[in-house]
C-alpha positions as MATLAB code, in Angstrom:
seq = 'XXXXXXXXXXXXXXXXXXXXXXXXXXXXXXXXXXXXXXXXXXXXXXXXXXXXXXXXXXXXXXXXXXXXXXXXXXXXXXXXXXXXXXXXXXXXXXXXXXXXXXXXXXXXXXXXXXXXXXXXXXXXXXXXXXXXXXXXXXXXXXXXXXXXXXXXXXXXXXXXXXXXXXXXXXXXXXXXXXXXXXXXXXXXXXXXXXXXXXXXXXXXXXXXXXXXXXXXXXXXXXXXXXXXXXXXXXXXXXXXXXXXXXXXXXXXXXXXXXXXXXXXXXXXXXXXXXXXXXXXXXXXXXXXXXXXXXXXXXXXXXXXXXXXXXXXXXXXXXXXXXXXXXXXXXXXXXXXXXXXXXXXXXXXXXXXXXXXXXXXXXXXXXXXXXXXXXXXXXXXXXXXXXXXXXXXX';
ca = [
      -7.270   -5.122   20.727;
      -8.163   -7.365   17.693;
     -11.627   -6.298   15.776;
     -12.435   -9.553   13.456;
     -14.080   -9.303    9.915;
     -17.332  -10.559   11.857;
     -17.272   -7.632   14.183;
     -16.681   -5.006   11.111;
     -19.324   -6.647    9.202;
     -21.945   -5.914   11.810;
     -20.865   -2.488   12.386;
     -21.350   -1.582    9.106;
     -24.646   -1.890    8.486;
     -26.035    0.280   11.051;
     -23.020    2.986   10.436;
     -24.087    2.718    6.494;
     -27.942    2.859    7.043;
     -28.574   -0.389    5.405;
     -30.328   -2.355    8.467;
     -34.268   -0.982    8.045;
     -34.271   -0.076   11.448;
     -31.434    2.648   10.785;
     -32.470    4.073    7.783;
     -32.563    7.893    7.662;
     -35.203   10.667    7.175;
     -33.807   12.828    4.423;
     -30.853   13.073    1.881;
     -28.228   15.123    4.197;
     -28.397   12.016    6.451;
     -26.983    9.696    4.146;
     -24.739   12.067    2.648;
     -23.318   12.721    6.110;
     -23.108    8.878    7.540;
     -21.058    8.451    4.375;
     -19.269   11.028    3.660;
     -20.123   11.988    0.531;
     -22.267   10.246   -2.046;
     -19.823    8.585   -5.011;
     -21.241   10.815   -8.174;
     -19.349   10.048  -11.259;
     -22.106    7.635  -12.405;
     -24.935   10.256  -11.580;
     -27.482    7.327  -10.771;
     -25.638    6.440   -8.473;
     -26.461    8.940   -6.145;
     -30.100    8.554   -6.400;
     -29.671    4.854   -5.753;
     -27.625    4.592   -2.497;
     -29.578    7.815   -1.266;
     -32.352    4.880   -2.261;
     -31.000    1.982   -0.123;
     -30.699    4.233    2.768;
     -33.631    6.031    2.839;
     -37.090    4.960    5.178;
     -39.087    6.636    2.466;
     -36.744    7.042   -0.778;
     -37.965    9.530   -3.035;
     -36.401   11.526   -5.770;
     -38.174   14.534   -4.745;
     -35.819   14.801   -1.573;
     -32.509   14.542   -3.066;
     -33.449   17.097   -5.392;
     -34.821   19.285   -2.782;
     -31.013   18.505   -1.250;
     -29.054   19.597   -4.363;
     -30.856   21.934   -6.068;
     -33.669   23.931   -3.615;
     -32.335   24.314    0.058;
     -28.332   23.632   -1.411;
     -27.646   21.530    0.911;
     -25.623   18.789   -1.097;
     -23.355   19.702   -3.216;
     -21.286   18.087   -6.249;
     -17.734   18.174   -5.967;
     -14.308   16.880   -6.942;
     -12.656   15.949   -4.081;
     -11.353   12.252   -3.023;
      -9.281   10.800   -5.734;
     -10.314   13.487   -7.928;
     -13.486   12.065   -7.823;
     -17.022   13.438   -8.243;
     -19.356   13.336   -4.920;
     -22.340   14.723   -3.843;
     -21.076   15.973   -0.166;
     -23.200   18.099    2.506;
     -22.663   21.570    1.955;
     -21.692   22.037    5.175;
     -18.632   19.807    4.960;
     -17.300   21.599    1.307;
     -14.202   23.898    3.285;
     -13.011   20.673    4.829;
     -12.867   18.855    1.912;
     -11.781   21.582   -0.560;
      -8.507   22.595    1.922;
      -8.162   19.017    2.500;
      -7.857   17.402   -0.719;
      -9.292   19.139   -3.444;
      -6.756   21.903   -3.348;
      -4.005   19.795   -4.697;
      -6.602   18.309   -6.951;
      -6.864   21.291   -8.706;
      -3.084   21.920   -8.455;
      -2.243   19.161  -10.643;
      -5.435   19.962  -12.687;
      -4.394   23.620  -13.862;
      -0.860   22.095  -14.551;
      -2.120   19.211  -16.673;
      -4.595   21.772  -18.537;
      -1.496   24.748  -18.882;
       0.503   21.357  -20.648;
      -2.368   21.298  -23.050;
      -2.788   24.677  -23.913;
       1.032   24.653  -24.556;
       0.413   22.456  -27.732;
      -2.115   24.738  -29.129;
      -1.477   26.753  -32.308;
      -0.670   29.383  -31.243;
       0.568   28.478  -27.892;
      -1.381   29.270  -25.078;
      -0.190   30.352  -21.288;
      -1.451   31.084  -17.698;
      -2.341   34.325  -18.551;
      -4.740   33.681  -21.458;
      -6.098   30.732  -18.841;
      -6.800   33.554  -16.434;
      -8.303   35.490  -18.814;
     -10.283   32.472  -19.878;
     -11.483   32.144  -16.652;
     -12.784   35.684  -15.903;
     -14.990   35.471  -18.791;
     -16.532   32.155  -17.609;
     -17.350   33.588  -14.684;
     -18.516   36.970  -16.382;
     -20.763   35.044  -18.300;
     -22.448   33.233  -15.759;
     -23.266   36.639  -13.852;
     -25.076   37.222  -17.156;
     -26.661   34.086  -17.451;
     -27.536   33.259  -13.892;
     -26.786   29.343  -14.351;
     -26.284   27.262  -17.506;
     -24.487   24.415  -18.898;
     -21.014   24.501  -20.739;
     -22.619   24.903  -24.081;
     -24.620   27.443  -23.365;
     -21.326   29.614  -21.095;
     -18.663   28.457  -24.131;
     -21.043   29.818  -27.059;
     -21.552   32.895  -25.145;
     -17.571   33.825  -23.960;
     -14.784   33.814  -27.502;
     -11.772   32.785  -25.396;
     -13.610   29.206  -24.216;
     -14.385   28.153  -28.020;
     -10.574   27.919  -28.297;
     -10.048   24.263  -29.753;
      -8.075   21.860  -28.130;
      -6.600   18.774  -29.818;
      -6.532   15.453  -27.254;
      -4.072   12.501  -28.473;
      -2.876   14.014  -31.476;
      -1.815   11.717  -34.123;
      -3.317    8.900  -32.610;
      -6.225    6.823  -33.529;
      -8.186    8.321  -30.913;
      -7.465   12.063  -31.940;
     -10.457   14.142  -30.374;
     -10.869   18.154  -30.816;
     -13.109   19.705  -27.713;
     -14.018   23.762  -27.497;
     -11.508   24.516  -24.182;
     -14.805   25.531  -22.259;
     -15.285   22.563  -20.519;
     -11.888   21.894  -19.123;
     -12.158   25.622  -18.208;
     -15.282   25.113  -15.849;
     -14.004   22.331  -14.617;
     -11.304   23.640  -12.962;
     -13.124   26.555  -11.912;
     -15.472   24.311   -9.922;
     -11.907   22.674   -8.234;
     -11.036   26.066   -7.419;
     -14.604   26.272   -5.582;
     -15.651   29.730   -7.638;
     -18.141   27.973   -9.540;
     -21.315   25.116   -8.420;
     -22.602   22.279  -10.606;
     -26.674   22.624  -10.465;
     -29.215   21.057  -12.136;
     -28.729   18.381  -14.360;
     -29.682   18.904  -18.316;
     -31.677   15.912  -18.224;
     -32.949   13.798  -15.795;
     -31.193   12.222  -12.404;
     -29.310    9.958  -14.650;
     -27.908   12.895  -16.612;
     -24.171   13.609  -16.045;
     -24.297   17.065  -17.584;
     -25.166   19.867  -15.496;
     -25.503   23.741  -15.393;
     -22.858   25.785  -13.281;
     -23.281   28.598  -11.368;
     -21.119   31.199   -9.663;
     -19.947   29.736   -5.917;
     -19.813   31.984   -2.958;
     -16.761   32.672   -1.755;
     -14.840   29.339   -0.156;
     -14.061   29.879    3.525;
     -10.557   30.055    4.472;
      -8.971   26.333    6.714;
      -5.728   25.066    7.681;
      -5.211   21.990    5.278;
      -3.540   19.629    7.731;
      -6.561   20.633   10.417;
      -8.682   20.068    7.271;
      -7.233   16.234    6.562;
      -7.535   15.789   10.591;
     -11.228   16.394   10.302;
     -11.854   14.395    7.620;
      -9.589   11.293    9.744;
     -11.752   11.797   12.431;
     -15.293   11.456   10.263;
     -13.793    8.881    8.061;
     -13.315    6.815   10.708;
     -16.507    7.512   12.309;
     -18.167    6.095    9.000;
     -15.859    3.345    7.922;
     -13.263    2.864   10.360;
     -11.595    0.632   11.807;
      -9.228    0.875    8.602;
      -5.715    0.348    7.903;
      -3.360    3.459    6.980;
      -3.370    2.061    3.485;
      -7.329    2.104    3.235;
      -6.892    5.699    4.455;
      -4.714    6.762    2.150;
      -6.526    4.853   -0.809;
      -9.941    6.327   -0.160;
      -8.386   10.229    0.612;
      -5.666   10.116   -2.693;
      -3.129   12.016   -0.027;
       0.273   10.773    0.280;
       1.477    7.995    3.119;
       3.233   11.667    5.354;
      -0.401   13.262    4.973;
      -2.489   10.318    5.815;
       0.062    9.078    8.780;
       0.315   13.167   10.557;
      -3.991   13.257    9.926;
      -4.269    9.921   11.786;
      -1.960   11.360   14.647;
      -3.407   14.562   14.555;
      -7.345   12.468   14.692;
      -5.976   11.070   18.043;
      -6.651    7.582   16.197;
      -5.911    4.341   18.363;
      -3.987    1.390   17.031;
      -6.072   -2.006   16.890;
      -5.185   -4.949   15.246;
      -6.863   -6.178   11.799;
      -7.193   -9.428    9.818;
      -5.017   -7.602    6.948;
      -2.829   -5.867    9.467;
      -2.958   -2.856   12.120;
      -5.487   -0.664   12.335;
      -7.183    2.288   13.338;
     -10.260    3.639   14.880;
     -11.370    6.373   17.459;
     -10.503    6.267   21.244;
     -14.345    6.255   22.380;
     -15.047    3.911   19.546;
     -12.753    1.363   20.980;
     -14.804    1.192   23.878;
     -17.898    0.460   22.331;
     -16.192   -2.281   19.512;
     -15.223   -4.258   22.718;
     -19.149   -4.502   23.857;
     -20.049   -5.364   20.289;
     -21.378   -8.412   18.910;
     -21.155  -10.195   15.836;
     -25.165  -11.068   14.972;
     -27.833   -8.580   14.565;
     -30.737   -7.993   12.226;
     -30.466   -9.419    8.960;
     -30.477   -7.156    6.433;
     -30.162   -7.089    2.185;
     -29.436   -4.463    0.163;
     -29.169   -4.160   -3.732;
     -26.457   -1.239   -3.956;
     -25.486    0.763   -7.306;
     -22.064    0.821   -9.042;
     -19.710    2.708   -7.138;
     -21.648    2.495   -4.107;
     -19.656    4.824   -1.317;
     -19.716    0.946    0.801;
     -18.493   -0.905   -1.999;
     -15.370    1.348   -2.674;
     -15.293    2.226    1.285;
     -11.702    0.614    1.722;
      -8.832   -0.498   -0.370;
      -8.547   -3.838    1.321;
     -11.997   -5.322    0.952;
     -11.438   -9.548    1.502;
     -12.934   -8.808    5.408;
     -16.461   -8.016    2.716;
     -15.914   -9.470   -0.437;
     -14.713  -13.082   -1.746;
     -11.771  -12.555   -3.707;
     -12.703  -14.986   -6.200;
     -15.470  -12.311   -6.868;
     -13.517  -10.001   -7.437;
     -13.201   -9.652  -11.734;
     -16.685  -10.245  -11.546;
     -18.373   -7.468   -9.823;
     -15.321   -5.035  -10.857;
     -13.929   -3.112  -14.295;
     -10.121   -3.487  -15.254;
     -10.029    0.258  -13.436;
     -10.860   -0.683  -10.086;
     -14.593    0.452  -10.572;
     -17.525   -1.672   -8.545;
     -20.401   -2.577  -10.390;
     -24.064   -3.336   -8.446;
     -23.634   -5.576   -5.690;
     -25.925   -7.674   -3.457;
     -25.273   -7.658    0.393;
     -26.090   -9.358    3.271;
     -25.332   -8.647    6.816;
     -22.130   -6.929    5.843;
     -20.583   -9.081    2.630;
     -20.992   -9.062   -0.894;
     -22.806  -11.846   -1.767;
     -23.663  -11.114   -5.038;
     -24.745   -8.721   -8.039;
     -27.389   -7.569   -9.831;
     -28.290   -4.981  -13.341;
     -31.473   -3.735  -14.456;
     -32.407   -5.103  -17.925;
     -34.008   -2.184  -20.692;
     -37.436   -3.022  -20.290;
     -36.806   -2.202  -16.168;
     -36.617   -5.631  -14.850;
     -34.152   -5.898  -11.873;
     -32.198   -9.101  -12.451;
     -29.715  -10.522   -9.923;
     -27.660  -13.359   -9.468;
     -25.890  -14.900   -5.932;
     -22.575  -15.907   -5.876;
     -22.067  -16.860   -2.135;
     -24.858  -19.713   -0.839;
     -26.468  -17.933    2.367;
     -29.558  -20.195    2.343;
     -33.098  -20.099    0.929;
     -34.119  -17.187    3.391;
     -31.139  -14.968    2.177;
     -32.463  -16.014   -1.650;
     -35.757  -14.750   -0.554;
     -34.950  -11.432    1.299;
     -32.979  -10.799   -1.877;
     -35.886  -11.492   -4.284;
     -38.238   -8.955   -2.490;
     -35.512   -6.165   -2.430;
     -35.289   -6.690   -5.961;
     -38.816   -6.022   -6.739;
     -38.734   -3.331   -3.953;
     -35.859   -1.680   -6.307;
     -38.310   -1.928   -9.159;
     -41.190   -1.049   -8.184;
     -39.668    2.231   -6.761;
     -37.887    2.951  -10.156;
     -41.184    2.521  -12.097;
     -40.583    3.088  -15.706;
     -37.303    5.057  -15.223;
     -34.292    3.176  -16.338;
     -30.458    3.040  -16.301;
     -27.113    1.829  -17.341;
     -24.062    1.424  -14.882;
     -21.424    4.171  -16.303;
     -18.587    1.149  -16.051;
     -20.028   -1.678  -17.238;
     -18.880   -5.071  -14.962;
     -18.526   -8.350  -16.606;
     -21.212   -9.988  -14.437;
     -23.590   -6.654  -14.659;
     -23.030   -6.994  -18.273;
     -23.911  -10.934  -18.557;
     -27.223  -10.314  -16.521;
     -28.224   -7.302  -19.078;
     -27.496   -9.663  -21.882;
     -29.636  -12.875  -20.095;
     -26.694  -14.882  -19.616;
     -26.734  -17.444  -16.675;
     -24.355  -18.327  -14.511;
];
């Protein structure tokens, strides 16, 4: 069976929320159709829970992450930050974030190796302990706060030495960050506001025990619930697992083979049956989504949504996605919001004057709901960048 770019483009909108008629009701919603809400850039959770949302309000995804703990801030994908549903965190810890954190304590035991004097795995340990002792003190606080409060964590740490670039950082932080890979401690509340990246910790309960390869199954299955079809390659992108880890979960899914404009596919046996009933047109639909938008950087090959030509554009030299305008399923565009709050956009893909329109009222939508808060893309794209600066195209 052969699912075309047209098919996959009208799928996605309902599957994403991004057709009006499918938003959601609350936070968890999104989180769940998606799989996790991309959270490096922490705006960027606020603004695709935005996009998706009937009645977007801050208020909710707060409620989500920091009242009823619901969503939850991990490292997991590509050692990537998301806000995931809490219910979902032993799936994606055994899964992925495991080996995450593998490679993590072996990166940070290299570093402590160059300190004077040399540091080992069992002043890490002991390192570690005290973090945690402290925060049974404390309640919840930020790294700061935890590092001035336990000796071993105000160790200093020299990055690049002898470079140009030398940096010395207190050993707290890379402490608590791989504490919160293991899962024994929880990123809270942001010091700041919801564009803030820094955020208190707090002791995690203890992580429930899975198989890993039933783990990477489960996470096949919803993946491809969300975003598939996709190719093995998009799979493996998206996950970070190897091509043996990505090819036993797709077995172990029960996926089905179809066949793709960039090659062979995969999507669920009782989704097969309803992809041959689809059709290609539906409801029209815009959206204005944020940098690093879980759509945007849903697949490694993206031509089937987005021009190539576009590409440098809309993207960093790292692979990062900037804002993008959609329509019906494609990237037809991006957009930035200026300092003084104005929501600026520009179309690079002609889809008539009623697409121009549609676009034009989501924009002021967009700012009208951001009122006088403001914000900056955490990786800066060439065409966000010209559009902050008043360049034209």
């Amino acid at each position: 069976m052969t699912l075309t770019p047209a098919q996959r483009r009208a799928r996605l909108g309902h599957r994403h929320l991004l057709v009006p008629a499918a938003r959601a009701g609350t936070s968890e919603e999104v989180a769940h159709a998606l799989l996790g809400l991309h959270a490096t850039d922490s705006a960027t959770v606020a603004l695709s829970a935005y996009a998706r949302l009937a009645d977007p309000r801050l208020a909710d995804l707060e409620r989500a992450l920091y009242e009823d703990g619901t969503l939850l801030r991990m490292h997991c994908m590509r050692r990537t930050l998301f806000a995931v549903p809490t219910t979902l965190v032993p799936v994606l810890h055994h899964s992925t974030t495991r080996k995450v954190a593998a490679r993590e304590r072996a990166g940070l035991l290299k570093l402590l190796a160059t300190a004077e004097p040399p540091l080992d795995a069992a002043w890490l340990a002991r390192a570690e302990e005290e973090a945690l002792a402290v925060l049974r003190r404390l309640g919840e606080a930020g790294a700061s706060e935890i590092t001035d409060h336990a000796p071993l964590l105000q160790q200093k740490l020299v990055l690049a030495p002898g470079k140009r670039y030398q940096a010395t950082q207190r050993a707290g932080g890379w402490v608590l960050r791989l504490l919160a890979m293991d899962g024994r401690v929880r990123r809270g509340r942001p010091l700041g506001g919801w564009t803030s990246g820094r955020f208190r910790y707090r002791e995690a309960p203890p992580m429930p025990d899975a198989d890993p390869e039933a783990a990477r199954a489960e996470v096949v299955r919803r993946w491809l619930r969300s975003y598939g079809p996709g190719t093995t390659d998009d799979v493996k992108w998206w996950t970070g697992w190897t091509v043996t880890e990505t090819r036993r979960a797709l077995g172990a899914a029960g996926a089905v083979a179809v066949d793709l404009a960039e090659g062979p596919g995969w999507v669920l046996p009782d989704d097969l049956a309803e992809a041959s009933g689809e059709r290609t047109e539906g409801e029209d639909w815009v959206a204005l989504l944020p940098g690093l938008d879980p759509t945007t950087m849903g697949w490694r090959h993206r031509d089937w949504y987005l021009d190539p030509a576009h590409r440098a554009g809309l993207f960093d030299t790292n692979g990062n996605a900037g804002p993008t305008v959609w329509r019906n399923g494609e990237i037809i565009g991006g957009w930035a919001c200026r300092p003084d709050g104005e929501i600026v956009w520009r179309l690079l893909t002609d889809r008539g004057a009623a697409a121009r329109v549609a676009v034009a009222a989501e924009a002021a939508r967009l700012q009208e709901w951001l009122g006088e808060n403001r914000f900056a893309p955490a990786f800066p794209t060439p065409l966000a960048t010209e559009l902050v600066r008043g360049e034209r195209g």
